[in-house]
C-alpha positions in Angstrom: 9.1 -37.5 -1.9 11.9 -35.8 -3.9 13.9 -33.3 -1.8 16.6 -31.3 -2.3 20.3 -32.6 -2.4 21.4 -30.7 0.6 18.5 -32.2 2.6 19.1 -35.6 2.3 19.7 -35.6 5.9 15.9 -35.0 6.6 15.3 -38.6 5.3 18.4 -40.0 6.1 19.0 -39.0 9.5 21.9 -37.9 9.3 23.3 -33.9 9.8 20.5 -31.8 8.1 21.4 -28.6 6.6 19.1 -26.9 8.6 21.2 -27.3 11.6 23.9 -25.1 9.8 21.4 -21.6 10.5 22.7 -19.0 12.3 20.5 -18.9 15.3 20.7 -15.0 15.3 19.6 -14.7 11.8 16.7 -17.5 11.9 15.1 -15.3 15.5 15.3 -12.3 13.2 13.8 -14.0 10.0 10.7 -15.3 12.7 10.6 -11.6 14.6 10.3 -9.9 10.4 7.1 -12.5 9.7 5.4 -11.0 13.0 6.0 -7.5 12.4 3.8 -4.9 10.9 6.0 -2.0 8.6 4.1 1.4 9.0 3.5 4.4 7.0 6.1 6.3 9.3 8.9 3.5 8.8 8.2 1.5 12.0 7.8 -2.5 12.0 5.5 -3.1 15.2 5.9 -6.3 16.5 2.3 -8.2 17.4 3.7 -11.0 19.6 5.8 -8.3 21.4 4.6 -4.8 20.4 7.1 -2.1 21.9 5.2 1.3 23.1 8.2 3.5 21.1 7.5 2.3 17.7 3.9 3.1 17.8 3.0 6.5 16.0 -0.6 8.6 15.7 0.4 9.3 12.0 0.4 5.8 11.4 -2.8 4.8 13.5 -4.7 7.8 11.6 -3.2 6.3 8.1 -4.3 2.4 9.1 -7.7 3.6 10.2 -9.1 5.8 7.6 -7.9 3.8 4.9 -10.3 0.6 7.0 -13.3 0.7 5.8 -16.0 -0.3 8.3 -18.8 -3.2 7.8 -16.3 -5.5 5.5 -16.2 -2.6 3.0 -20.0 -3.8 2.1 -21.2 -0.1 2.1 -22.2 2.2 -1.2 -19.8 4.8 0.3 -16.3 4.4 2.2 -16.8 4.6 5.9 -13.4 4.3 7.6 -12.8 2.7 11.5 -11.4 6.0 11.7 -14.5 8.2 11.6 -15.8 5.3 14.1 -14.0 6.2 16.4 -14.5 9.8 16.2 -18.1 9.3 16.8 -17.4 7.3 20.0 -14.9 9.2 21.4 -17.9 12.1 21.1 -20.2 9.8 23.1 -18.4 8.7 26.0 -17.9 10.2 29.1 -15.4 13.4 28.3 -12.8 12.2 30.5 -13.1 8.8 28.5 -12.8 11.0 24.8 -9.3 9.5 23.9 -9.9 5.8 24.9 -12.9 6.4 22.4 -11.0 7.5 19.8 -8.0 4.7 20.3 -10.5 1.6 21.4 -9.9 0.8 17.7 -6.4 1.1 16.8 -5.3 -2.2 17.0 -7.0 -2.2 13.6 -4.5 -0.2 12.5 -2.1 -2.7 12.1 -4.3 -6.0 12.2 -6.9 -5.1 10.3 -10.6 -4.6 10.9 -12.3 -8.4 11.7 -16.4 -8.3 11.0 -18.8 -10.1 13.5 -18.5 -13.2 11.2 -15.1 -13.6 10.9 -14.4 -12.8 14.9 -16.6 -15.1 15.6 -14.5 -18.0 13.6 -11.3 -16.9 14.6 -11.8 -14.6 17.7 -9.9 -17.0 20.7 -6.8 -16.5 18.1 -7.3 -12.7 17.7 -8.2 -11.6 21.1 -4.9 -12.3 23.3 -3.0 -10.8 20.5 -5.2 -7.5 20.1 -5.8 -7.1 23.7 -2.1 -7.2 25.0 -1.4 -4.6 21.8 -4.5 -2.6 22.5 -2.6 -2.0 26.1 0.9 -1.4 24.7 -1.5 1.6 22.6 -2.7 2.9 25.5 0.6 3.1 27.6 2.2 5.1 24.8 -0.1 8.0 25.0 0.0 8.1 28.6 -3.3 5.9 29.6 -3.8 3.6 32.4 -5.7 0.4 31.9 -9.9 0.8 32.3 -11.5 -0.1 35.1 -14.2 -2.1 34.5 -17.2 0.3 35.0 -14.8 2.4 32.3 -14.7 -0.5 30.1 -18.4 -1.5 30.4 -19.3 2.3 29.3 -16.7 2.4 26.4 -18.3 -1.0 25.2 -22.0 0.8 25.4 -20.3 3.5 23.4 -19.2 1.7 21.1 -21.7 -0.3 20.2 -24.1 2.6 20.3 -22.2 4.0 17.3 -22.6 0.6 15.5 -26.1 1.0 16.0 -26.3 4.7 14.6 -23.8 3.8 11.7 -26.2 0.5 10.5 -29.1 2.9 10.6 -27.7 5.2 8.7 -26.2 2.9 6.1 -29.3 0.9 6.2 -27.7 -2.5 7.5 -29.5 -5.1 9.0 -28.5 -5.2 12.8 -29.1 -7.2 15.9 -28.9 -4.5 17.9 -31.5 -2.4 18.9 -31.5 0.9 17.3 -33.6 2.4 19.1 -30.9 3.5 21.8 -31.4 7.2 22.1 -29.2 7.6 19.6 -30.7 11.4 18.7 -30.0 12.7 22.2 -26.9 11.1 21.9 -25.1 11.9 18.3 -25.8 15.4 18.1 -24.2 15.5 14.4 -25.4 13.2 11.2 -23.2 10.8 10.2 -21.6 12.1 6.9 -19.0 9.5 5.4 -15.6 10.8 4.3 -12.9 9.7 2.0 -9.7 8.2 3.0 -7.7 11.0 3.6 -10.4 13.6 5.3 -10.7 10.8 8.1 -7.3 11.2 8.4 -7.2 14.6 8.8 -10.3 14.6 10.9 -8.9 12.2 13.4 -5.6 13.5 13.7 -7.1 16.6 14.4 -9.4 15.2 17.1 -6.2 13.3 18.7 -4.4 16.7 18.7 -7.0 18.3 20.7 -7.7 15.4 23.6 -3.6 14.0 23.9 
């Protein structure tokens, strides 16, 4: 194995140049490969998210720019109009969990059923302790979890009405009440509608 000149001591045993790095400077190379730069200017840390550096602007902009369903839809349907819907379905006092119980994929990105299921022990610790750090920055307490059990029916209530409407194979039933429940039709919106939409809908439950 060739290597380079000034790391002959990783063969050799003797003083390797690696041992030269400025400790300071290697911690902050590491923290930069887990942080996430945002649309506002912010780099949000995943291992260690800090409440102050998370911004609506740039959970509206991560959201409507995901599309839902892996993108395998004829028209754009963003994790932000998602989670309109389901903050219109829970229990009122429970509106703005509904529309933040997504934002984590604002910065990590939307994971289908598939891909959770192959990666989901990984994901999980790391979305659920920045899922909190979301939650503390606009003011709400963890769910209890009777809260959390209805935010999960919710939610995947509005997965049911969204693969009916888009005409997607589901597991779920879909025959969940879903006309007393969604008293709109879903109607897909571009990029930066859903923005607007849900910045809008934040402005008027925060």
């Amino acid at each position: 194995m060739k290597v380079a000149p000034q790391c002959q001591g990783h063969l050799t045993g003797k003083t390797c140049c690696m041992t030269d790095i400025n400790p300071l400077r290697a911690k902050a190379s590491y923290n930069a490969m887990l942080e996430v730069p945002t649309h506002s200017g912010q780099r949000v840390n995943l291992f260690d998210p800090d409440p102050s550096t998370i911004k609506i602007v740039d959970i509206s902009t991560g959201l409507s720019n995901c599309c839902r369903f892996a993108g395998q839809l004829a028209n754009f349907y963003s994790v932000a109009q998602h989670s309109i819907v389901v903050s219109r379905i829970v229990h009122p006092r429970l509106a703005l969990y509904g529309l933040l119980h997504d934002a984590t994929e604002a910065y990590m990105h939307h994971l289908g059923p598939a891909v959770f299921n192959l990666v989901g022990s990984l994901y999980r610790p790391i979305e659920d302790q920045l899922q909190g750090v979301i939650f503390r920055a606009y003011g709400l307490p963890p769910l209890s979890a009777e809260d959390m059990a209805h935010l999960k029916w919710a939610d995947r209530l509005a997965n049911a009405a969204e693969m009916r409407h888009f005409g997607i194979a589901s597991g779920e039933p879909l025959s969940m009440g879903l006309d007393h429940v969604l008293d709109e039709p879903i109607i897909p919106l571009d990029p930066r509608p859903a923005r607007i939409s849900f910045t809008t809908r934040f402005a008027g439950l925060y």
